[in-house]
Phi, psi and omega in degrees: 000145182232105200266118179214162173316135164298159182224152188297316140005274216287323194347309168255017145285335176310269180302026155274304196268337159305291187298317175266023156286292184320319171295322175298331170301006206097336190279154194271156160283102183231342179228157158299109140279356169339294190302305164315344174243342164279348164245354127341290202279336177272346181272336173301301166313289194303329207245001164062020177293308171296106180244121156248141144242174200219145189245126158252157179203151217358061149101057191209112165232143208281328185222170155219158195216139161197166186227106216238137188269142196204142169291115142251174165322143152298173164222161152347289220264344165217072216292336152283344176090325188279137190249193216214143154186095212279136175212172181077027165307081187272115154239133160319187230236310162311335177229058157257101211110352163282009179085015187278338198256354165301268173350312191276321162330302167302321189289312153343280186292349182268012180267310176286345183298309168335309191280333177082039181272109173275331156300125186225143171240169174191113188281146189242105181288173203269338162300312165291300211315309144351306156309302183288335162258345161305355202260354184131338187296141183259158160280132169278092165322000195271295195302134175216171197238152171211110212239091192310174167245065191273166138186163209229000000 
């Protein structure tokens, strides 16, 4: 298996692996987002907010992992402000239990570590949340939602 960074190149594998993340959470396909994920992944790349990596195994790839860096207010506690937030977590169905999303994980926290980002956040689907806290994450008490009635 061959784990390397993603490139603006996978982008529409990305949103292939993106989408049947989603589906597997539960969401209906119901609208086309193509377009929207695809300048997602190019305004991200670019703008170096985004670190993916991807586990290929024969020119296929299986799994993917990312982490997109954000500005918030400084705090005490954190004096840059910058946080962490991993998504597009994916393994295909076939290689699931193999530690690949642990792996992808390691690479993920040794990228904020580079950055010197203390905080990593991550919404957890109830198939990962087993993974993310065996990997160390705690649930947060704090955090609350608020959930507009857009439609588009």
């Amino acid at each position: 298996m061959l784990y390397r960074l993603a490139t603006p190149q996978d982008i529409p594998v990305l949103i292939e692996l993106r989408k049947r993340q989603l589906i597997d959470e539960g969401s209906t396909p119901d609208t086309i987002i193509d377009n929207e994920l695809n300048t997602f992944f190019e305004r991200n790349f670019r703008d170096n907010s985004l670190v993916q990596w991807i586990v290929e195994e024969q020119d296929e790839i299986i799994a993917t992992a990312g982490v997109i860096f954000y500005a918030f207010p400084p705090s005490y506690t954190n004096a840059s402000g910058i946080k962490g937030y991993i998504t597009n977590v994916y393994t295909h169905t076939s290689y699931r239990g193999q530690g690949l999303a642990s792996a992808l994980l390691d690479k993920l926290v040794s990228e904020a570590k580079k950055r010197h980002v203390p905080v990593l956040l991550l919404e957890a689907s109830t198939m990962g949340k087993p993974v993310y806290q065996k990997y160390g994450f705690t649930e947060m008490d704090t955090w609350m939602i608020y959930r507009l009635n857009l439609s588009f």
